[in-house]
C-alpha positions as CSV (number, residue, x, y, z in Angstrom):
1,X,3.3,-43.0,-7.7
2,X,-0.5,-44.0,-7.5
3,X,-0.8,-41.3,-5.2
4,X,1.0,-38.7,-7.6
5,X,-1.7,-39.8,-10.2
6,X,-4.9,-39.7,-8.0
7,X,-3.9,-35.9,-7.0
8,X,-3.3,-35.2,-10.4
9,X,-6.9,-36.6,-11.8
10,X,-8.8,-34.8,-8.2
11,X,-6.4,-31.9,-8.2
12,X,-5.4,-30.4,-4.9
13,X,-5.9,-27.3,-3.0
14,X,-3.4,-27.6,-0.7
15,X,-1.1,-27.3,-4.0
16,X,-3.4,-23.9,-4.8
17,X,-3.2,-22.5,-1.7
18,X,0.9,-23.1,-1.3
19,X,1.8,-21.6,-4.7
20,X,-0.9,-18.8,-4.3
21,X,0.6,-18.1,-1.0
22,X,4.0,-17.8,-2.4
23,X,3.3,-15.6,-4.5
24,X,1.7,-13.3,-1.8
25,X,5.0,-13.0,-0.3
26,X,5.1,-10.5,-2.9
27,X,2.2,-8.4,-2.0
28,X,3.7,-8.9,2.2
29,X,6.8,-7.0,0.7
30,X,4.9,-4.5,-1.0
31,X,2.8,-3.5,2.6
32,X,6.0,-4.0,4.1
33,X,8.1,-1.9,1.8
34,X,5.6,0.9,2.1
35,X,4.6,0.5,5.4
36,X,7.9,1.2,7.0
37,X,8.1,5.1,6.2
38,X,4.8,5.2,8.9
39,X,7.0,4.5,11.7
40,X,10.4,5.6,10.3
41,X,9.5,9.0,9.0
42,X,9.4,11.0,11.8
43,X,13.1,9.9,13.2
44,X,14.1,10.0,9.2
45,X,13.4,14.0,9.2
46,X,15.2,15.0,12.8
47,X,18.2,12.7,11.4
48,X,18.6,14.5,8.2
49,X,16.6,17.8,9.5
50,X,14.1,17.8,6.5
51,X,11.8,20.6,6.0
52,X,8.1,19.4,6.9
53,X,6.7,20.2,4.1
54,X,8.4,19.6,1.1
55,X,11.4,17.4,1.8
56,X,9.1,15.3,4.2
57,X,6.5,14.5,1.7
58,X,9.4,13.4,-0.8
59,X,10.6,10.8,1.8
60,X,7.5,9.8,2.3
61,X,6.4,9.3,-1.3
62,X,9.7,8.9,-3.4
63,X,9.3,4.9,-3.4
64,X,6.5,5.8,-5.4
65,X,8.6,6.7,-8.6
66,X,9.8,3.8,-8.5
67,X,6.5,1.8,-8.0
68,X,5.5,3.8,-11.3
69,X,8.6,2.5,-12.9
70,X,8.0,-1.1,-11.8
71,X,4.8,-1.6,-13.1
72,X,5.4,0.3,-16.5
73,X,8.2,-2.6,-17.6
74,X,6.9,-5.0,-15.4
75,X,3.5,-6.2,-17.4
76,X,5.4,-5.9,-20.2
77,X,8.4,-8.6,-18.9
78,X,5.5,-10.6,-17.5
79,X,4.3,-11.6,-21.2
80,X,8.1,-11.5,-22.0
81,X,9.7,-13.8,-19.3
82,X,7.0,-14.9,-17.4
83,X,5.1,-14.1,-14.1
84,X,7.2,-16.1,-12.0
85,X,10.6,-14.5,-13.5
86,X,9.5,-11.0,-12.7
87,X,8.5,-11.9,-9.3
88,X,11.7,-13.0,-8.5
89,X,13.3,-10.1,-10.1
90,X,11.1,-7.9,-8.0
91,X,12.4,-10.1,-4.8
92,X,15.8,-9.0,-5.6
93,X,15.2,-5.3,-5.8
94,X,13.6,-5.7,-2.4
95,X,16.6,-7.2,-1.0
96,X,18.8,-4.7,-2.0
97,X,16.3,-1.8,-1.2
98,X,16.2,-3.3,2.2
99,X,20.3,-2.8,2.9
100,X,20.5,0.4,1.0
101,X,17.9,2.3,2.9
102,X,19.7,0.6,6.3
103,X,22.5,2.4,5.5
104,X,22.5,5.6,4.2
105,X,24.9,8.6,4.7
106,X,23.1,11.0,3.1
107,X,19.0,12.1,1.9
108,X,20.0,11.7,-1.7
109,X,21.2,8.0,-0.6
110,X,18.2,6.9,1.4
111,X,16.3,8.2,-1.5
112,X,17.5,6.6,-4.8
113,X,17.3,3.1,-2.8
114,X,14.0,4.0,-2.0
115,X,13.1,4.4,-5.8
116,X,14.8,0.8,-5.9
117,X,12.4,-0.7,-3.9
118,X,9.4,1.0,-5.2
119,X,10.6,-0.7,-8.8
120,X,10.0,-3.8,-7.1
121,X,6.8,-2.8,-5.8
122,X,5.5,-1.5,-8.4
123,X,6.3,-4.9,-10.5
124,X,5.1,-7.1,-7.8
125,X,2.0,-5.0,-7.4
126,X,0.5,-6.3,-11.0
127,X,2.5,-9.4,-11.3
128,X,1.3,-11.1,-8.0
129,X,-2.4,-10.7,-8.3
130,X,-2.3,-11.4,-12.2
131,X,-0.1,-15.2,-11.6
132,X,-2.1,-16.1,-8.4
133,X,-5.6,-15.1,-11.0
134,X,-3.9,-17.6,-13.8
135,X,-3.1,-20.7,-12.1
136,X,-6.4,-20.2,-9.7
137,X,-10.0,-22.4,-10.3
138,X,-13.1,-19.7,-11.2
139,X,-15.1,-21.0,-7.9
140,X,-11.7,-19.6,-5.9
141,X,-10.5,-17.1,-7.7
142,X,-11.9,-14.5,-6.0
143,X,-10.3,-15.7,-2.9
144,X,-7.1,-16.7,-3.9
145,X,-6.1,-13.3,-5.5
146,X,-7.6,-11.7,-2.5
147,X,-5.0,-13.6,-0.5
148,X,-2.4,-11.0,-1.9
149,X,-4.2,-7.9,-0.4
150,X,-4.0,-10.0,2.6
151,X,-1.2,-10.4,2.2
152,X,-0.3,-6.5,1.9
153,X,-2.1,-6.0,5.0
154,X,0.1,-8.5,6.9
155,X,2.9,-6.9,5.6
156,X,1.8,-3.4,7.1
157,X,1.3,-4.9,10.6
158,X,4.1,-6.9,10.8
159,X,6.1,-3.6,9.9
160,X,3.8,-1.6,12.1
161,X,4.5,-3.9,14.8
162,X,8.5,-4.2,13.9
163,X,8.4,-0.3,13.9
164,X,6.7,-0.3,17.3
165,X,9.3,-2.1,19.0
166,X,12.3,-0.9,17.6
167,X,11.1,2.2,18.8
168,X,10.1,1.1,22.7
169,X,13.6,-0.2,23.1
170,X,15.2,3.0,21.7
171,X,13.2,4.8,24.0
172,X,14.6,2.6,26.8
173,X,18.0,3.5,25.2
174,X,17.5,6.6,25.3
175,X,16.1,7.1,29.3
176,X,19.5,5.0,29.9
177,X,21.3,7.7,28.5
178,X,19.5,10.9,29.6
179,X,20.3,9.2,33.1
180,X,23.8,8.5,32.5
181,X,24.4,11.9,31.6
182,X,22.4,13.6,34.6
183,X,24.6,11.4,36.7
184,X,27.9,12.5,35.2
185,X,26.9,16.0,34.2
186,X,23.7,17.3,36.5
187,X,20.4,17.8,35.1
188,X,20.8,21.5,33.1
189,X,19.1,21.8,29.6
190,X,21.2,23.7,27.4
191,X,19.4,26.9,26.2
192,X,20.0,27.3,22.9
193,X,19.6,23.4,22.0
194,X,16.2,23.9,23.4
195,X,15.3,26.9,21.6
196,X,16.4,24.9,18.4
197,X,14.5,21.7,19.0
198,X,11.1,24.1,19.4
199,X,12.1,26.2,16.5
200,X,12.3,22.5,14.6
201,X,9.4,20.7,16.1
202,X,6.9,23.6,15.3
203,X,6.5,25.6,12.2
204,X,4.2,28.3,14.1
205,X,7.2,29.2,16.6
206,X,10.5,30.8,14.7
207,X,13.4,30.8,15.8
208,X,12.9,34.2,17.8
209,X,10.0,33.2,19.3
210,X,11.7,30.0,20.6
211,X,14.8,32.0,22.2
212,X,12.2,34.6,23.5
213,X,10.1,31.3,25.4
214,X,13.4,29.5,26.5
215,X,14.6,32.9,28.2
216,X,11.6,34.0,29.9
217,X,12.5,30.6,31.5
218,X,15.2,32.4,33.2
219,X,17.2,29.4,35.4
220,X,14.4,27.8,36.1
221,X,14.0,25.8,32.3
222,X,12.0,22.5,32.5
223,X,11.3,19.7,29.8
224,X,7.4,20.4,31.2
225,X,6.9,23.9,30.2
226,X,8.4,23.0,26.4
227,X,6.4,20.4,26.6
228,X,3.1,22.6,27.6
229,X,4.1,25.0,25.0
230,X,4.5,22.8,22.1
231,X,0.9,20.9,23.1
232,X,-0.2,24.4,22.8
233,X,0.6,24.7,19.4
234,X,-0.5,21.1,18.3
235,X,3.0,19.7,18.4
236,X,3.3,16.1,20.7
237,X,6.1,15.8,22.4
238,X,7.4,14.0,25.6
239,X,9.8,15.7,28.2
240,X,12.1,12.8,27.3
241,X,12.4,14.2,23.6
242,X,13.1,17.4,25.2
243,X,15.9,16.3,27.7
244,X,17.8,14.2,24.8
245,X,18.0,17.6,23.1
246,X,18.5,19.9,25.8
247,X,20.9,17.2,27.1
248,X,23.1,16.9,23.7
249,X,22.4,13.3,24.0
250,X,22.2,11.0,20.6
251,X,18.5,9.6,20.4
252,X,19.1,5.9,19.6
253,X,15.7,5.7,17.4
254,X,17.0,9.1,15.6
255,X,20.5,7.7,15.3
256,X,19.9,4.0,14.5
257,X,16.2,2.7,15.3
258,X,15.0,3.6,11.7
259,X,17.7,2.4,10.0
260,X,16.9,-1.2,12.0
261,X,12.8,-0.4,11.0
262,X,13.9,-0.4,7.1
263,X,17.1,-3.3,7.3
264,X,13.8,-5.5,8.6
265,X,12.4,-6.0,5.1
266,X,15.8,-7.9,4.3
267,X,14.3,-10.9,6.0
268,X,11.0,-11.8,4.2
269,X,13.0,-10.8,0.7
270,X,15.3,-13.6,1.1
271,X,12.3,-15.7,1.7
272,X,10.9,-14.8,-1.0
273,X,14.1,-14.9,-3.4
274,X,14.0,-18.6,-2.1
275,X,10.6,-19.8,-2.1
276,X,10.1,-18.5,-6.0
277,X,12.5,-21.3,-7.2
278,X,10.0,-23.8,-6.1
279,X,6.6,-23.0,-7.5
280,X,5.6,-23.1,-11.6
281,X,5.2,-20.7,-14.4
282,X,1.6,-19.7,-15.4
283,X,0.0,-21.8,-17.2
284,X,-2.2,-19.3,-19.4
285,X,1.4,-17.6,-20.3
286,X,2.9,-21.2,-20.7
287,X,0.4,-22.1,-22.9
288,X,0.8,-18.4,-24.5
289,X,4.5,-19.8,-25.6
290,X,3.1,-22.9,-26.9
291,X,4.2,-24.8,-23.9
292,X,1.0,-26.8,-23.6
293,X,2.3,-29.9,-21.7
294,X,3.4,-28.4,-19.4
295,X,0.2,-26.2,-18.6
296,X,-1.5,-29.3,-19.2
297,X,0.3,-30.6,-15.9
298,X,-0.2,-27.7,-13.6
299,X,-3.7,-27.6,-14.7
300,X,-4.4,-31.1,-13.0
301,X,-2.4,-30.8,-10.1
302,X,-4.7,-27.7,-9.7
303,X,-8.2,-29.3,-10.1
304,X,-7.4,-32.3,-12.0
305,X,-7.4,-33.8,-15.3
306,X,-11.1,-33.2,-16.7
307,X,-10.8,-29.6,-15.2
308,X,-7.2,-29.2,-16.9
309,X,-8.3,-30.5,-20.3
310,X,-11.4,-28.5,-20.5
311,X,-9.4,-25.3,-19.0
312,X,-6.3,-25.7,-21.4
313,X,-9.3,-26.1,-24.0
314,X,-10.5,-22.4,-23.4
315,X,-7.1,-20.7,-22.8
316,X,-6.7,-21.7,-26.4
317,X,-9.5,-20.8,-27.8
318,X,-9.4,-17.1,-25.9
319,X,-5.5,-16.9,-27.4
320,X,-6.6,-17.7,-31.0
321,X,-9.1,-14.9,-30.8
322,X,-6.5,-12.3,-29.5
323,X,-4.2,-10.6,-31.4
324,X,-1.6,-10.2,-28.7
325,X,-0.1,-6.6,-29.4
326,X,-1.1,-3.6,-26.9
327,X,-3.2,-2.1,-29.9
328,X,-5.7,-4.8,-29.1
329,X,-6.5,-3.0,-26.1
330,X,-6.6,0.8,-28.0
331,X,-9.4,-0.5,-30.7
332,X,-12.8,0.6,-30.1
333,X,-14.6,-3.3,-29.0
334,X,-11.9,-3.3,-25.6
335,X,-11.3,0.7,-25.0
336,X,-14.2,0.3,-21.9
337,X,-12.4,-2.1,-20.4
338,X,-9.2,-0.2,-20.4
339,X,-10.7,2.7,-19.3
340,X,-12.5,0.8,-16.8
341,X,-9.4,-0.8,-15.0
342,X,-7.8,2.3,-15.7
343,X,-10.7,4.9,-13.7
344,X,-10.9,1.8,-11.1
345,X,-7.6,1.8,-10.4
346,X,-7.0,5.8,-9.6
347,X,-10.2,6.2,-7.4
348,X,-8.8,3.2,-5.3
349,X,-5.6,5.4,-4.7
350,X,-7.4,9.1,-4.3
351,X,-10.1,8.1,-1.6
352,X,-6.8,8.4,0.9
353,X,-6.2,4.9,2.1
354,X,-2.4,5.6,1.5
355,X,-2.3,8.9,3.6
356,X,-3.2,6.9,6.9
357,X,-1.5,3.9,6.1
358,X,1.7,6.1,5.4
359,X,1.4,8.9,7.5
360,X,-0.9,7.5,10.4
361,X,1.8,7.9,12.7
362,X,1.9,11.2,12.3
363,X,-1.9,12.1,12.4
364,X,-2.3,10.2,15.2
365,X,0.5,12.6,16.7
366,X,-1.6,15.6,16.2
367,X,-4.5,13.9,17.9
368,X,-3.2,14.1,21.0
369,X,-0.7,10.5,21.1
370,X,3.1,10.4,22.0
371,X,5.4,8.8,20.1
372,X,4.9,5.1,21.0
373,X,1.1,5.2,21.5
374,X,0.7,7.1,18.4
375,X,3.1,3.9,16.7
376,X,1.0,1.4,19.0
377,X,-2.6,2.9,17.5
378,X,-0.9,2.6,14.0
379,X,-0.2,-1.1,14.7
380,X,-4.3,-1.2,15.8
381,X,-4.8,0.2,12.1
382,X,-3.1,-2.3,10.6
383,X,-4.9,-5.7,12.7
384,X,-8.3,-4.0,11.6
385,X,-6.9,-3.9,8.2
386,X,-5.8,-7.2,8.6
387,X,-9.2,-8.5,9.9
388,X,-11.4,-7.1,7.7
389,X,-9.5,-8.0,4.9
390,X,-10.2,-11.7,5.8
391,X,-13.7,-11.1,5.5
392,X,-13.3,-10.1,2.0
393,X,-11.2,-13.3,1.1
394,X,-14.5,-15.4,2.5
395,X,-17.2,-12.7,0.9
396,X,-16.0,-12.0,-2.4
397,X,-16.9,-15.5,-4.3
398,X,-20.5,-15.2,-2.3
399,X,-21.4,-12.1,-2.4
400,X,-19.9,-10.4,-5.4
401,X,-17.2,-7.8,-6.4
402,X,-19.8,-5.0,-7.2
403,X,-21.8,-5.5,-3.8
404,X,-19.0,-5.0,-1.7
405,X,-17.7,-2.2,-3.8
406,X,-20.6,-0.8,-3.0
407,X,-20.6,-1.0,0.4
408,X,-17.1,-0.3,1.2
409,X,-17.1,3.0,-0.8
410,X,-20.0,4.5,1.1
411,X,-18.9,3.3,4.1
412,X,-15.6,5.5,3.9
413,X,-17.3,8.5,2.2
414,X,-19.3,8.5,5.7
415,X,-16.0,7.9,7.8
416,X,-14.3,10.9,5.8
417,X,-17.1,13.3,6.6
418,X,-16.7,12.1,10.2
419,X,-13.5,12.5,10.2
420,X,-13.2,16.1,8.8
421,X,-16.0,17.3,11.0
422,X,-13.8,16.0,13.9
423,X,-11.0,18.1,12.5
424,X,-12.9,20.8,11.7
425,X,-14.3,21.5,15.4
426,X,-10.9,20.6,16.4
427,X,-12.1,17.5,18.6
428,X,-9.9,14.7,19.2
429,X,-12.0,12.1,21.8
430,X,-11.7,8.4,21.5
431,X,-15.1,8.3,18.7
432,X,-12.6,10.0,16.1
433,X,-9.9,7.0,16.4
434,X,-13.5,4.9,15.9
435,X,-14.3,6.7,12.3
436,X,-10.7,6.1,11.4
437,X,-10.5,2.3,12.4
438,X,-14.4,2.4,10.3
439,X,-13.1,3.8,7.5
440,X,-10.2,1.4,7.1
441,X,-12.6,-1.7,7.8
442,X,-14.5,-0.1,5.1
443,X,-11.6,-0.2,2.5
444,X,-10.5,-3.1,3.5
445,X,-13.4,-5.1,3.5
446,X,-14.0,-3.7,-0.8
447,X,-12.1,-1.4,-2.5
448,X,-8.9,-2.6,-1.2
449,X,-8.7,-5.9,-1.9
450,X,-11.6,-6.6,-4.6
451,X,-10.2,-3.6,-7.3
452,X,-7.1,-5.7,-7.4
453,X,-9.5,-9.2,-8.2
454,X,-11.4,-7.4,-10.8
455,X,-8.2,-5.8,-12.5
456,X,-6.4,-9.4,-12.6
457,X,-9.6,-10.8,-14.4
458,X,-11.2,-8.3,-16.9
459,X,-8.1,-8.3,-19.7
460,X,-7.7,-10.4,-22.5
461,X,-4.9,-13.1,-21.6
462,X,-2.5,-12.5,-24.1
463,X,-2.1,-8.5,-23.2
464,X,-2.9,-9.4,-19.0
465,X,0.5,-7.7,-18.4
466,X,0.8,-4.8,-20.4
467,X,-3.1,-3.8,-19.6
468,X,-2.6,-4.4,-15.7
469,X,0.8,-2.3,-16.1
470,X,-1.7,0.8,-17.4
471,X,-3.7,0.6,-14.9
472,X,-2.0,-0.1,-12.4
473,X,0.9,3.0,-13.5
474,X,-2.2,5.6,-13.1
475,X,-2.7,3.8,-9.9
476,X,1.0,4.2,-8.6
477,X,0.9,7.8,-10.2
478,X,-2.5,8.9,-8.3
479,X,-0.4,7.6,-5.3
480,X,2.3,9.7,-5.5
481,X,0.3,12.6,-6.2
482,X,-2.1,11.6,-2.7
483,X,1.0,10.6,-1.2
484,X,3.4,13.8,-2.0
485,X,0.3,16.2,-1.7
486,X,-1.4,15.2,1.6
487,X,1.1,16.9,4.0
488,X,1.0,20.1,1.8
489,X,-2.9,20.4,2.4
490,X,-2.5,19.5,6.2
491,X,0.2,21.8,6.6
492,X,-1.2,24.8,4.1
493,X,-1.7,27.9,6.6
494,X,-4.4,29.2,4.6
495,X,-6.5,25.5,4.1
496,X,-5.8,25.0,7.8
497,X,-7.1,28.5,8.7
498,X,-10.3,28.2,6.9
499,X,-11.0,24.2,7.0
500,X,-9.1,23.6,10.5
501,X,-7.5,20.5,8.6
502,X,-10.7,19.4,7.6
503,X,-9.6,20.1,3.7
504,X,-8.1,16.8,2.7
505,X,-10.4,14.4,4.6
506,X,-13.7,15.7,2.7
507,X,-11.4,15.6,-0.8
508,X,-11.0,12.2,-0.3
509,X,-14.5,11.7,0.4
510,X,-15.8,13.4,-2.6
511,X,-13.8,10.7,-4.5
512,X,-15.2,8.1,-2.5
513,X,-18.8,9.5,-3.2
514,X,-17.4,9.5,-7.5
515,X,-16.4,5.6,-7.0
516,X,-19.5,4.7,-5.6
517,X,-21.6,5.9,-9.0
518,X,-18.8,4.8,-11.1
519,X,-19.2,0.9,-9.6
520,X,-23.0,1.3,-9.5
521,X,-23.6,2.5,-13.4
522,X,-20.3,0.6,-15.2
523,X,-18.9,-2.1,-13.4
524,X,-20.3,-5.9,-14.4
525,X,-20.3,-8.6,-12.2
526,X,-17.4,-11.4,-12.6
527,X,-18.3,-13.6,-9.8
528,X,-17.8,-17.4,-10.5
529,X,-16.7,-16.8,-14.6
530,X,-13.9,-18.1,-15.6
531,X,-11.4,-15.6,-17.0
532,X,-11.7,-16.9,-20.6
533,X,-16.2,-16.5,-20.2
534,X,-15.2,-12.8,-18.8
535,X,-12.8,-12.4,-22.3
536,X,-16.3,-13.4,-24.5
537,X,-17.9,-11.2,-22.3
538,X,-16.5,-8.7,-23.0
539,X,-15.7,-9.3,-27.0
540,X,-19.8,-9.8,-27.3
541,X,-20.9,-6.7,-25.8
542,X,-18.7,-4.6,-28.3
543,X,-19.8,-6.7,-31.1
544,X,-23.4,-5.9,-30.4
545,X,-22.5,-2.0,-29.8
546,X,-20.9,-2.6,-33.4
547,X,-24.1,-3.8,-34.8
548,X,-26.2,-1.5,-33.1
549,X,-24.2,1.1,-34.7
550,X,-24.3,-0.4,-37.9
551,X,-27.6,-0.5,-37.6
552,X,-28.6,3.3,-36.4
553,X,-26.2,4.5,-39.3
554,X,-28.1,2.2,-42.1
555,X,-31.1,3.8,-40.3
């Protein structure tokens, strides 16, 4: 008992740093959940034959509606029900994302469970960051809500990884059966099967083309040459992939390995179902319903007593100055800060993180990597996400949100330049996987993790929710439209004959060269404020644009 009372006068960051990191099982799912298509995409279009272009980047980006969904009712819940009710609501719809995508019999299937998961997503995508900012001390703040983005980053690597291999031991699977059949049957390709797979793998080759190639063959037809031919026309391929389809044999990873890469996230949901039963409410939305004890209590187990008093002291004072409807946020003292989540929010999305955390799998393809090493340099992309975004956790309460910002966005305008000078010239060496790695240090290090701190602290407490779910529905939205667009540009015959896919990369750096100025000329500095000193911040800098106003119309 004395010691129950001691931690509640001191407080205790081993209590912070438990809750906070339940909570960040959330943002795991959502770099899981959206992780998994980089892996699972390319066996989810031979399964169902998708066209590249369209039907691919629908796949792809489809969770995305759902994301948008999620965080349009989600902030809105969240000042309804509670943070910690919607995160476990969002835990559900990964759970049953996770089972529906396993098992689909058809696109149309795979796709409307997809949107499921992206609803849960999108709510866990405002919700986490905004209840691990609320029950968090100003000094570690920063910190704590940065756990979440490292939180997403885990998730992609541990999906990266998961992806890799399921994969490798389909590919065993499949040598097993390409040598069971040569056994039984002899080793002849079937013509016409290998005309088709080139006529699929390659949208430069038709299907003419592809039984002109496989004839000219004559008796002699060899995985090599379709191989060689394929390479020729920028399509990676190994002779294995040839002989499972020349063969008529099932391809385990086409057949069943993807539907094993998205059942995965079924684990960590039911984790996360669980753990959410054990950790409290908010105590900013607690105190919000008039619950005060009870903030009161989580307060001090937080930092104490004197820190829980003082803090429960402020939360009031910020509530009694708010109004608490959405309107609050359209009037003309607190339209900047909308606009200034809302502007954040999109550039973080259009400078193209997405397209290689996504579809990394499949650039990586076109650089010249096979199918496993092209899913083993993904899994690279995701440690160096991982990595760097520890350094943010550590940085961000030292040196700043806007410093890093600044730093991060320039370094990945310079990658992207790289990047589409590589693809320009049409050079692939080892220095080109360098630029990409840079650039995802880059974002990692800033603009991904620090645009989600600065978005769970600028609102007004009473309208947290509803303000993060604007921004953060543009943010979900400029995904999508990244996210559905990207393999359009890359695959445009007209942008590849004049930029050499070059086109999207120095898009995206244009964007990143707009966030930089943005952060530079309107951002503030929140480091080491307490959310309630950021509110006042706020509310006195549009009361002294009022009077100034006042003033130059009396003039």
């Amino acid at each position: 008992m004395s010691s129950d009372l001691s931690m509640r006068e001191r407080g205790s960051a081993v209590y912070v740093v438990m809750v906070c990191a339940v909570a960040a099982l959330g943002g795991l799912l959502f770099g899981y959940d959206t992780g998994v298509i980089a892996g699972g995409i390319g066996f989810l279009v031979r399964n169902f034959h998708l066209d590249p272009a369209g039907q691919k980047g629908w796949a792809a980006a489809s969770a995305l509606i759902g994301c948008t969904i999620g965080v349009s009712v989600a902030g809105l819940l969240s000042d309804w029900l509670g943070r910690k009710k919607v995160l476990i609501l969002s835990a559900a719809f990964f759970l049953v994302s996770a089972v529906g995508t396993a098992f689909p019999k058809t696109i149309a299937q795979f796709i409307i469970f997809r949107i499921i998961g992206g609803v849960g997503v999108g709510a866990a995508s405002i919700t986490s960051p905004m209840y691990i900012a609320e029950i968090s001390p100003a000094r570690i703040r920063g910190r704590m809500v940065s756990v979440n983005q490292l939180a997403i980053v885990t998730g992609f690597l541990i999906v990266y990884m998961a992806n890799f291999f399921i994969a490798a031991y389909g590919t065993g699977i499949d040598r097993g059966r390409v040598a069971a059949h040569v056994a039984e049957r002899g080793a002849i390709l079937d013509a016409k099967a290998v005309a088709t797979f080139i006529d699929d793998s390659c949208e430069n080759i038709n299907d003419v083309q592809a039984t002109g190639f496989v004839a000219r063959q004559g008796g002699t037809l060899e995985a090599k040459a379709v191989v060689d031919l394929l390479k020729e026309n920028g399509v990676e391929v190994s002779e294995l992939d040839v002989e499972v389809a020349g063969y008529g044999v099932a391809s385990w990873p086409v057949e069943k390995g993807w539907r094993w890469m998205f059942g995965s996230e079924s684990l960590p949901a039911v984790l996360l179902l669980v753990l959410l039963f054990f950790v409290p409410e908010s105590p900013r939305w607690l105190t919000k319903q008039k619950r005060g004890d009870e903030a009161l209590g989580i307060l001090a187990r937080v930092d104490g007593g004197e820190y829980a008093r003082a803090e429960l002291a402020e939360i009031k004072e910020a509530i009694a100055l708010e109004s608490g409807s959405l309107r609050q946020l359209l009037e003309p003292k607190m339209k900047i800060v909308l606009v200034i989540g809302i502007v954040l929010a999109v550039l973080q999305q259009v400078t193209g993180i997405n397209v290689f955390l996504y579809f990394g799998t499949e650039i990586f393809k076109k650089m010249g990597s096979g199918t496993n090493a092209a899913l083993l340099q993904t899994v690279v992309v995701g440690a160096v996400n991982l990595g760097f975004t520890i350094i943010a956790i550590w940085t961000v309460d030292k040196l700043g949100r806007k410093p890093l910002m600044l730093i991060g966005s320039a370094g990945m305008g310079i990658s992207l330049l790289a990047m589409g000078l590589a693809a320009y010239f049409g050079r692939t060496e080892l220095w080109l996987l360098l630029f990409i790695l840079g650039y995802i240090a880059c974002f990692a290090m800033s603009v991904g993790p620090v645009t989600w701190v600065i978005l769970s602290e600028i609102f007004p407490t009473g309208i947290r929710g509803r303000a993060m779910g604007i921004a953060t529905v543009c943010l979900w939205v400029a995904n999508y439209i990244i996210s559905q667009t990207f393999p359009m540009m890359d695959e445009n015959r007209w942008l590849i004959g004049r930029f050499h896919h070059a086109f999207p990369f120095w898009l995206y750096g244009v964007f990143c060269a707009v966030l930089l100025i943005f952060v530079w000329r309107f951002l503030p500095e929140t480091k080491g404020k307490s959310l309630e000193e950021i509110e006042k911040y706020w509310m006195g800098r549009m009361e002294e644009e009022g009077e100034g106003a006042k003033v130059s119309q009396s003039d």
